[in-house]
C-alpha distance (Angstrom), angle and dihedral (degrees) to the residues before:
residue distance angle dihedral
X1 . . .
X2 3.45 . .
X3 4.18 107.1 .
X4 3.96 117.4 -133.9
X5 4.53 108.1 -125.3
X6 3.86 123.2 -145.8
X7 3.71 84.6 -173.0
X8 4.27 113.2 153.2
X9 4.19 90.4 -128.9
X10 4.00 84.3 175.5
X11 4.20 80.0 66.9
X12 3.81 93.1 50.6
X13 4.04 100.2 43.1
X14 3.88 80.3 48.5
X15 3.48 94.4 53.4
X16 3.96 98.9 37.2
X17 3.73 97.9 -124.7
X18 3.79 92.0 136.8
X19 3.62 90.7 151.8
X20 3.64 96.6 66.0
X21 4.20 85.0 42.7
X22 3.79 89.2 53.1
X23 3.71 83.8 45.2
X24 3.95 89.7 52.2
X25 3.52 109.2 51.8
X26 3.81 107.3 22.5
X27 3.84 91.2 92.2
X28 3.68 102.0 34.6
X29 4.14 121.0 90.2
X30 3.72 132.5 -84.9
X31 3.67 85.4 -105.9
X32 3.67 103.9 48.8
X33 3.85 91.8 48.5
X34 4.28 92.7 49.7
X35 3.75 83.1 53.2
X36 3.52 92.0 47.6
X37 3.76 97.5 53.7
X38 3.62 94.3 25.8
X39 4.16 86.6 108.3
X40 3.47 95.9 44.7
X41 4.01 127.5 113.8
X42 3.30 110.9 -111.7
X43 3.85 95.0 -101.9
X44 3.35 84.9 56.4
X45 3.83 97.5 54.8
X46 3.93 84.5 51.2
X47 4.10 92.9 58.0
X48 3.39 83.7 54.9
X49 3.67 106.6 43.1
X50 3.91 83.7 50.7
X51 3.99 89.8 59.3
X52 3.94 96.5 45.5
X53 3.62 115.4 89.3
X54 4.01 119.4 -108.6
X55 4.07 100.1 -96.1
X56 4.00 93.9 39.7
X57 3.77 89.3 45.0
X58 3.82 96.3 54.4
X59 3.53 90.0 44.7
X60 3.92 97.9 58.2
X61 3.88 89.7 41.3
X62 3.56 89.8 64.6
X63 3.39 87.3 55.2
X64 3.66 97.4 60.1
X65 4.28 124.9 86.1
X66 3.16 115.9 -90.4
X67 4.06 92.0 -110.5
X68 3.71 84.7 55.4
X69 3.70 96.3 57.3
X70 3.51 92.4 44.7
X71 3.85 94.1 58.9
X72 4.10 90.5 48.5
X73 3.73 91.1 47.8
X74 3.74 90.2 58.7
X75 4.42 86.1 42.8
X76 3.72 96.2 49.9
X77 3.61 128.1 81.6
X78 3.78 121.2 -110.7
X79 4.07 86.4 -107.5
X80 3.50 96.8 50.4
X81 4.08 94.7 38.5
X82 4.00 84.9 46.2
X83 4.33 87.1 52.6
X84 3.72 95.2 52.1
X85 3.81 95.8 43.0
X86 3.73 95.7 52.7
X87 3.85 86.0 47.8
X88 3.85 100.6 55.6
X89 3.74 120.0 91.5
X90 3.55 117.9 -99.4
X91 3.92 99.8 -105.8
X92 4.09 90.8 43.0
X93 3.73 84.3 56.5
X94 3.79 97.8 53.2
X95 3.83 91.4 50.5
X96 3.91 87.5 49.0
X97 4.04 85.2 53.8
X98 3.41 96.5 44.9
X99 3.72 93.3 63.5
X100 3.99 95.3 49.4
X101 3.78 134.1 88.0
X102 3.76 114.3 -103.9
X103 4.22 102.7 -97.7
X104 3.67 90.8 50.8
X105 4.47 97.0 55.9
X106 3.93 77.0 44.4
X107 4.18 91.3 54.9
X108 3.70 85.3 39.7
X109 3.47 101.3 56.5
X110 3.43 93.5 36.6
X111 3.74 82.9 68.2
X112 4.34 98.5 57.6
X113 3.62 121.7 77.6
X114 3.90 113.5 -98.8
X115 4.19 94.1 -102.3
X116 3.26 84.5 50.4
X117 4.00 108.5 41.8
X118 3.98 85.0 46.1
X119 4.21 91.8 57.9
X120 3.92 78.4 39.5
X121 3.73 94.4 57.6
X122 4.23 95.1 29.2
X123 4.25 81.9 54.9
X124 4.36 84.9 51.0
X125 3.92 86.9 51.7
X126 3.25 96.8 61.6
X127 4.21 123.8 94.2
X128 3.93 109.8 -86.0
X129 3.70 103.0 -100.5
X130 3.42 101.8 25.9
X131 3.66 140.4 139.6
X132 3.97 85.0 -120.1
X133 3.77 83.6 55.6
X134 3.57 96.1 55.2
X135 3.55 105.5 32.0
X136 3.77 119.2 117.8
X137 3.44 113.9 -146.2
X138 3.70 93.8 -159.1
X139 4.22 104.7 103.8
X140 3.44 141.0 110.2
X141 4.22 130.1 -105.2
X142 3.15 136.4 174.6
X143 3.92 139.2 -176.3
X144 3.36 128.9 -100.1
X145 3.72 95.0 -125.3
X146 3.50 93.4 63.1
X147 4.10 125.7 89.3
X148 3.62 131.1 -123.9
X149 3.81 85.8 -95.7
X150 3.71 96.0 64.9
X151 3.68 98.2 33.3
X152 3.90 88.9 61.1
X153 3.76 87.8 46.7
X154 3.08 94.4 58.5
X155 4.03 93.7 45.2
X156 3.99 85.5 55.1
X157 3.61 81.2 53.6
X158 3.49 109.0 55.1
X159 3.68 106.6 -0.2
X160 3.60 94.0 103.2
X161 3.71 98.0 67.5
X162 3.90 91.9 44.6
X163 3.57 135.0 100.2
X164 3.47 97.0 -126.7
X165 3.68 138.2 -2.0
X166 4.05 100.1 -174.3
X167 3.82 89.9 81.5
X168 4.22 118.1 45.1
X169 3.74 119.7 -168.5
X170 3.47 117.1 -137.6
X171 3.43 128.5 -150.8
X172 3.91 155.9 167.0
X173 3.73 119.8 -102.5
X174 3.88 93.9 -85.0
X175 3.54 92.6 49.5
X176 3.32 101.2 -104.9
X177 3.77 117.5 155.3
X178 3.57 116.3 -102.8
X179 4.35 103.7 154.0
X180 3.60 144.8 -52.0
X181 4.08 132.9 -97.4
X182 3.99 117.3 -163.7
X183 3.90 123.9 -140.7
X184 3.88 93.5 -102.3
X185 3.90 92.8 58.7
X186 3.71 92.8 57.1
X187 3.92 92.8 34.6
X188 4.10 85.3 53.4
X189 3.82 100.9 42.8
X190 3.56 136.0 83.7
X191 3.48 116.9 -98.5
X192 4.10 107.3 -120.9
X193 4.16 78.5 51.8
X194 4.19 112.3 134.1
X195 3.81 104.7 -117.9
X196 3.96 73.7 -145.2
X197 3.62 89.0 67.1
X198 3.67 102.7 59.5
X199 3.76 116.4 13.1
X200 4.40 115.7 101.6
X201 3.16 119.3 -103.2
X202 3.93 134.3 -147.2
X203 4.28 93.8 43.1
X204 4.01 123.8 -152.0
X205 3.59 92.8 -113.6
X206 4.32 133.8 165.1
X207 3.68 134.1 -150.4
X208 3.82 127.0 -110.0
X209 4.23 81.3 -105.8
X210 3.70 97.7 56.1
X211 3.60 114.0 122.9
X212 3.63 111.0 -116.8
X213 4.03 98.3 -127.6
X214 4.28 83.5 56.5
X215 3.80 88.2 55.9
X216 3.52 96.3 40.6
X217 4.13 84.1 55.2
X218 3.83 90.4 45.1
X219 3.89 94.7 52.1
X220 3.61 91.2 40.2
X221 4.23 90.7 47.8
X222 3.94 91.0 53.1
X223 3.67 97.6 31.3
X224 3.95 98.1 -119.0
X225 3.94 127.8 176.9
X226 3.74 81.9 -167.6
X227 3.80 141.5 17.3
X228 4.02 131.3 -169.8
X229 3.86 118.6 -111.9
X230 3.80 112.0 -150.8
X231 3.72 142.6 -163.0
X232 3.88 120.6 -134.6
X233 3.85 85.1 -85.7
X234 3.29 95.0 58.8
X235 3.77 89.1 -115.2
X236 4.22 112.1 146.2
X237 3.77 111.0 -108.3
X238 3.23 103.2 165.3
X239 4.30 154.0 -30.1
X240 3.66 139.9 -99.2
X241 3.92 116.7 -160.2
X242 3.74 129.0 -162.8
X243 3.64 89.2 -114.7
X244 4.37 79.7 64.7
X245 3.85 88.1 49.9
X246 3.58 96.5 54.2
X247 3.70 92.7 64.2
X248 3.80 89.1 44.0
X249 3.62 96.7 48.1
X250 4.12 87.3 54.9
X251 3.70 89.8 43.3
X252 3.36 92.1 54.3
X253 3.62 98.6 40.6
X254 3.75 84.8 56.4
X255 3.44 100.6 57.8
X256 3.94 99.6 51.3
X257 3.59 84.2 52.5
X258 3.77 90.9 59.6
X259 3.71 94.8 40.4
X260 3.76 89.8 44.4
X261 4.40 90.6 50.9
X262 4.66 80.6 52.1
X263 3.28 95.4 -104.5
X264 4.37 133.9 113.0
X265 4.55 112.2 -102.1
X266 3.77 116.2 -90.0
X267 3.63 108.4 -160.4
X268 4.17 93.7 -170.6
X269 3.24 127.3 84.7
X270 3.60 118.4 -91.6
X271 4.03 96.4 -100.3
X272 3.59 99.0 40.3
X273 4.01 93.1 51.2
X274 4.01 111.1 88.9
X275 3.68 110.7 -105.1
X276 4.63 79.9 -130.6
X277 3.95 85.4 54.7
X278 4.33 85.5 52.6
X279 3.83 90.4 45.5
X280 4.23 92.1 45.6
X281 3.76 88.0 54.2
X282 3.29 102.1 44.4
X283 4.02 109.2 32.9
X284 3.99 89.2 64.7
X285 3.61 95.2 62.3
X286 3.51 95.0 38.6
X287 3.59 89.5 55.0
X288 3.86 93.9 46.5
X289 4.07 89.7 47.6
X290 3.95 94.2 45.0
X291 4.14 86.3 53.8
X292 3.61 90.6 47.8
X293 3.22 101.7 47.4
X294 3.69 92.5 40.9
X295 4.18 82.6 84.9
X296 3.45 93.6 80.5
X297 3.79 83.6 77.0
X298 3.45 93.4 63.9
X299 4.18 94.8 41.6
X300 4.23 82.4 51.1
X301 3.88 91.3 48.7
X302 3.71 92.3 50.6
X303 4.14 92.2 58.4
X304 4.07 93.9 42.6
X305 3.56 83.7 124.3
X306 4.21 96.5 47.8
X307 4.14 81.2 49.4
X308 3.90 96.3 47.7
X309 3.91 87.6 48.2
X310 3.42 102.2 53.1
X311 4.02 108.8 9.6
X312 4.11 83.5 -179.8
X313 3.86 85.8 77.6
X314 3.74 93.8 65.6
X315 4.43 88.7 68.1
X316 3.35 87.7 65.9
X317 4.07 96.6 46.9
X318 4.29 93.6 84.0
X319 4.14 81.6 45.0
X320 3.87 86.1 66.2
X321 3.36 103.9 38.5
X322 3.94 97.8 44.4
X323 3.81 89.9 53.7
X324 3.68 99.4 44.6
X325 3.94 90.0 49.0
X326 4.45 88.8 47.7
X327 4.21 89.9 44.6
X328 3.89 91.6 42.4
X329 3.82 88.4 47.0
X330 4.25 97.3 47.0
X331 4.10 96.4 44.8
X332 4.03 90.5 44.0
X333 3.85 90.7 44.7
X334 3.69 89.5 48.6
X335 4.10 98.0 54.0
X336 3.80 84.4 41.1
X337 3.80 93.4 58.0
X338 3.84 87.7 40.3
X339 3.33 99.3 51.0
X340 3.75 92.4 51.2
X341 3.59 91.6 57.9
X342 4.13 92.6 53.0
X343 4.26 81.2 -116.4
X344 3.67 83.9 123.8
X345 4.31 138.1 30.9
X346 3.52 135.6 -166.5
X347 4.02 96.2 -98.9
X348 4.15 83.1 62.1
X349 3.65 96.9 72.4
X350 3.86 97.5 101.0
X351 3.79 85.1 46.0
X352 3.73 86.7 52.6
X353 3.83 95.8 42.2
X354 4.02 92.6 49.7
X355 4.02 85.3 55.1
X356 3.66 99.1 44.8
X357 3.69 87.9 46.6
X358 3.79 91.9 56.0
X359 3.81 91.4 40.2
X360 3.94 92.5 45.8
X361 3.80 88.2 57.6
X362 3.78 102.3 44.6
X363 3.72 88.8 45.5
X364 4.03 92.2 40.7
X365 3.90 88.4 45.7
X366 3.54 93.8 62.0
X367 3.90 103.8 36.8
X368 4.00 80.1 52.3
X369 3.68 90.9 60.8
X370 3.79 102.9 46.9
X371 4.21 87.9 44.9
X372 3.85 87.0 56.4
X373 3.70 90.8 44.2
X374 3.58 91.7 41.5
X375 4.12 91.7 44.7
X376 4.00 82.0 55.1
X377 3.98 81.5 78.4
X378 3.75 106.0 59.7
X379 3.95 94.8 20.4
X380 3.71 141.1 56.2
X381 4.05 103.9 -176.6
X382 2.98 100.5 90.6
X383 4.12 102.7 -163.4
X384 4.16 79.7 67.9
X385 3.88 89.1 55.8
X386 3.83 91.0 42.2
X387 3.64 93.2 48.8
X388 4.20 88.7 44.6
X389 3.99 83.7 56.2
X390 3.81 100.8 41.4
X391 3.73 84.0 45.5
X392 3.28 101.1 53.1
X393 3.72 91.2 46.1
X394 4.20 87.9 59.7
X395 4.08 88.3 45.9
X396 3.63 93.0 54.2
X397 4.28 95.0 45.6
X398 3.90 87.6 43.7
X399 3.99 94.7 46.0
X400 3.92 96.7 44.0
X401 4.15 85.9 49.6
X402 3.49 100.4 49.6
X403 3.88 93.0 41.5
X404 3.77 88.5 54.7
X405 3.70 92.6 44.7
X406 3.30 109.4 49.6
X407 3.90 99.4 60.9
X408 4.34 76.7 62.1
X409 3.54 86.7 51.5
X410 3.65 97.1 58.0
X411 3.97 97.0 36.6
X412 3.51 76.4 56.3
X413 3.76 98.1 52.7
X414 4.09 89.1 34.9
X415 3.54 91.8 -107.3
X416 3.16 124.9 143.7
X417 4.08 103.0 -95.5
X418 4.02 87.8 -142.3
X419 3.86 90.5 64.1
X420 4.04 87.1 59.9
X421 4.08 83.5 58.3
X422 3.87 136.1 83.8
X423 3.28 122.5 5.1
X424 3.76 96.5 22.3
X425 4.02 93.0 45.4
X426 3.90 80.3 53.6
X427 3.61 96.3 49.6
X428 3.50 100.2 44.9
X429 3.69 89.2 44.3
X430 3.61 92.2 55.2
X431 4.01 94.8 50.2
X432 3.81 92.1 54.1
X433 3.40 89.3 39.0
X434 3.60 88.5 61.1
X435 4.03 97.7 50.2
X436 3.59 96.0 39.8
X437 3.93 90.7 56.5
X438 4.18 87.6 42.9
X439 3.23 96.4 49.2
X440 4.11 93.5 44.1
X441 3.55 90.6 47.5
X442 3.87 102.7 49.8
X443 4.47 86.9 42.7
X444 3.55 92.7 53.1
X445 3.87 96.3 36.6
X446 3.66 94.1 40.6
X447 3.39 98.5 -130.5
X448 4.09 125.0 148.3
């Protein structure tokens, strides 16, 4: 058991007592020493880095931002920047490249054997967020015509450099994918046993091009610790492990919430992202949304008269608005979250429109009789507080549609359906909020 430090290394680097920091942290995990240094200057990281040994010290560099690795690239020596490159795994090492100017990935890979600086450069040809991108091709296989006996031989072999050895790929000669055996079945068979006779055939598998968020949903869907990456031939090229999907599943989560709050995915952390990246994400959408939403002028302008009539109709106005925007913003959040589980596809949006129909009137019914209750208090016409009720009632049904829609809409386009939520639900919300309580008002009230 591997025992977690609060040790001030700041005190120690200060102090030169590097053997007692060597001492420290070269037995303690990748993540334990990246929180450990995680407050440290950058010259301070590169101390460190210099006492780790090779494997542990690639392992916490991929752990660091991208503007972090940057800076200790250009503080390292070419030996020790050469040592932790060739130690990374091939997909941390293509995000690391993607990130750097042109002469240094040529420095870099000048630095890995060729074997390895071609799966290096095959891994950076891949789409961005692909299963080719996050594929390790560190596993084990084996072919069906050998027995148990060899197959575990062969695990003894190379099992300690792999990702995982609980699920074994099996394959023909060419490598193309025929099944998959797990540990136990080998452990639990006789030795002389054909691999042919008791691995399963017909594997979940995914191509190189797979976007990562599908096999994330495919692992999670068949409850994989492992799944099979693939060429066009069907020939095994690689793995991706839960441990992979974790990550994804986070990124991913991250970015609909960004897209979902208006504004473009930031994958760093909040202190290492440039405050002019923050304001290029977000000013666009801001923009957009202020344009948009700059039509309710108009809508307003058109019912002067309505207003000037009865000036009591403009308490209710924020009413509308605020509960279109917080019904537009459940129902789209909902199908959003649904559709990201696979509970719901694009031929279910008239199943999905019938039921947020029905829900937007149950829900719009009673939020229409508390507001004309409620507009009892601060009015006595009561056509006003009818037409607040009714309105709200047509807000509500119109909000919960369009929030449920819209995700279709963008599935549709190939967009991503959290772009069609938040801030643009809201605003759109909001505008027909606005006419449909107008025009309700000015029918009811008779006025032109």
């Amino acid at each position: 058991m591997k025992v977690k430090l609060q040790v001030d290394l700041r005190k120690l680097i200060e102090r030169g007592d590097f053997r007692t920091l060597k001492m420290l942290l070269e037995d303690q995990d990748a993540n334990v020493v990246y929180e450990m240094i995680e407050e440290l200057q950058t010259s301070e990281k590169a101390i460190v880095f210099r006492l780790l040994h090779k494997e542990l010290a690639a392992e916490v560099f991929s752990k660091l931002e991208p503007d972090e690795q940057i800076e200790l690239i250009r503080m390292l020596t070419d030996d020790e920047i050469k040592s932790l490159f060739k130690n990374m795994d091939p997909a941390d090492r293509a995000d690391l490249l993607d990130e750097l100017p042109a002469d240094v990935v040529t420095k870099l890979l000048s630095f890995l054997p060729k074997s390895e600086r071609e799966q290096t450069i095959e891994v950076l040809n891949y789409p961005e967020n692909s299963a080719g991108r996050l594929m390790s091709p560190y596993f084990v296989y084996v072919t069906k015509t050998m027995t148990v006996e060899e197959a575990l031989a062969k695990v003894r072999k190379f099992g300690k450099d792999a990702e995982t050895i609980y699920t074994i790929f099996v394959v023909e000669e060419d490598r193309t994918l025929l099944g998959t055996i797990e540990l136990e079945d080998l452990i639990f068979n006789e030795p002389d046993t054909p691999i042919e006779e008791i691995y399963s055939p017909d594997p979940v598998y995914v191509k190189t091009t797979t976007d990562q968020e599908e096999v994330a949903t495919i692992m999670k869907k068949y409850d994989l610790n492992a799944i099979a990456v693939v060429d066009n031939d069907l020939r095994l090229v690689g793995i991706v492990t839960v441990d992979d999907i974790v990550d994804i599943i986070d990124e991913e989560a991250t970015e609909d919430i960004h897209k979902m709050a208006g504004m473009s995915a930031i994958q760093t952390s909040y202190f290492h992202t440039p405050i002019l990246v923050f304001i290029k994400n977000r000013l666009p959408w801001l923009v957009g949304l202020l344009l948009l939403q700059s039509v309710s002028a108009f809508i307003i302008h058109k019912f002067e008269s309505v207003l000037a009539a009865i000036p009591i109709i403009a308490a209710f106005m924020t009413t509308m608005v605020d509960a279109g925007g917080n019904a537009g913003s459940q129902s789209s959040t909902l199908i959003i979250r649904s559709m990201t589980l696979g509970d719901v596809d694009l031929k279910d949006w008239f199943k999905v429109f019938v039921r947020e129909l029905i829900i937007g009137l149950i829900i719009g019914g009673v939020l229409g009789v508390v507001l004309f209750v409620r507009g009892l208090l601060i009015s006595n016409n009561l056509l006003v507080n009818l037409s607040a009720g009714i309105s709200i009632l047509l807000v509500i049904i119109f909000a919960n549609v369009i929030g449920a829609m819209l995700p279709f809409l963008g599935r549709l386009m190939r967009i991503d359906p959290a772009v069609m939520a938040g801030p643009l639900i809201t605003t759109i919300a909001d505008l027909g909020g606005t006419l449909i309580y107008f025009l309700t008002v000015s029918t009811i009230v008779n006025i032109r």
